[in-house]
N, C-alpha and C positions, 0 to 999 in steps of 0.2 A: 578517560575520554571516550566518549562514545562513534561509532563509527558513524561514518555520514551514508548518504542514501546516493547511489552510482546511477538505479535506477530502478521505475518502476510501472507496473499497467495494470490493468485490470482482468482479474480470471473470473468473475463473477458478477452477480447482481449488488452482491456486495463484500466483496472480496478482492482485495490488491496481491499482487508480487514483488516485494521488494527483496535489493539488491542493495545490501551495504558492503561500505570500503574495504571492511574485514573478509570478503566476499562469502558472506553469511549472508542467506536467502533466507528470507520469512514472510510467510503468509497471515495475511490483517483482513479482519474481518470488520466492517466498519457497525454491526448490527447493534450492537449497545450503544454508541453512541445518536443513534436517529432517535431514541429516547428525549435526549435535548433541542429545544426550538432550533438552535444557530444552528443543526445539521441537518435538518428535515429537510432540505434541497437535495440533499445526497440522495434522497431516493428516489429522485427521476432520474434513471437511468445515463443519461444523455448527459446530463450535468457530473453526476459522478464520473464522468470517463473523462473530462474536461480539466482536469488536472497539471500541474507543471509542479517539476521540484526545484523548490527553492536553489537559489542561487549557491553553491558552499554544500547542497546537500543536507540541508538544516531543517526538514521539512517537506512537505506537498500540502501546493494550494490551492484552493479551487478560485477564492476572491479576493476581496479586503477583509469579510469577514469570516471564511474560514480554512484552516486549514491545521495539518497534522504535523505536531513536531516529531523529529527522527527520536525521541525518548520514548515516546508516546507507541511508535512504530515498534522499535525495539524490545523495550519493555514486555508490550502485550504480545507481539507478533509471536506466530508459531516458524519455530526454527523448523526448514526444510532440511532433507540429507540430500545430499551432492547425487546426481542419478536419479532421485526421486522423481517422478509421472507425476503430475498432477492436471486435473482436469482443468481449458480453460477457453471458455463458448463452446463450441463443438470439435475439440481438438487437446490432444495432451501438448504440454510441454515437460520438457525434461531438464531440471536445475543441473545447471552443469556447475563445475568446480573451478 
């Protein structure tokens, strides 16, 4: 069973920080995907940051028509180390444990 998403924001133009149940951090980079028509909205800035997670943690959605399942997150996402710095606007955050 895959773990669910606790939570998540944006550190980039196109880049999230999520936060699953296993409290396992990973960094998603949304950039292969604006390849397909249904995510080319993601790349207005303003709209990509407009996000909520699914109810259950099952996901982040931006509308009716898109959004990312927690497999899709997990799967691809690069696993963070607990303490790791990472850049995000004009400021680090540090994944805590």
């Amino acid at each position: 069973m895959l773990p669910k998403i606790i939570s998540a924001k944006v550190i980039g133009d196109r880049t999230l920080l999520i936060e699953f149940s296993d409290r396992e951090f990973k960094q998603y980079n949304i950039s292969n995907l604006l390849n397909k028509p249904m995510f080319a909205p993601l790349k207005n800035p303003s709209f990509f940051k407009s996000f909520r997670i699914e109810a259950g943690g099952y996901g982040l959605v931006w509308n009716e028509d898109i959004d990312i399942s927690e497999y899709e997150l997990w799967k691809n996402g690069v696993s963070l180390e607990h303490g790791e710095n990472i850049r995000s606007d004009n400021h680090y955050v540090t994944v805590k444990s």
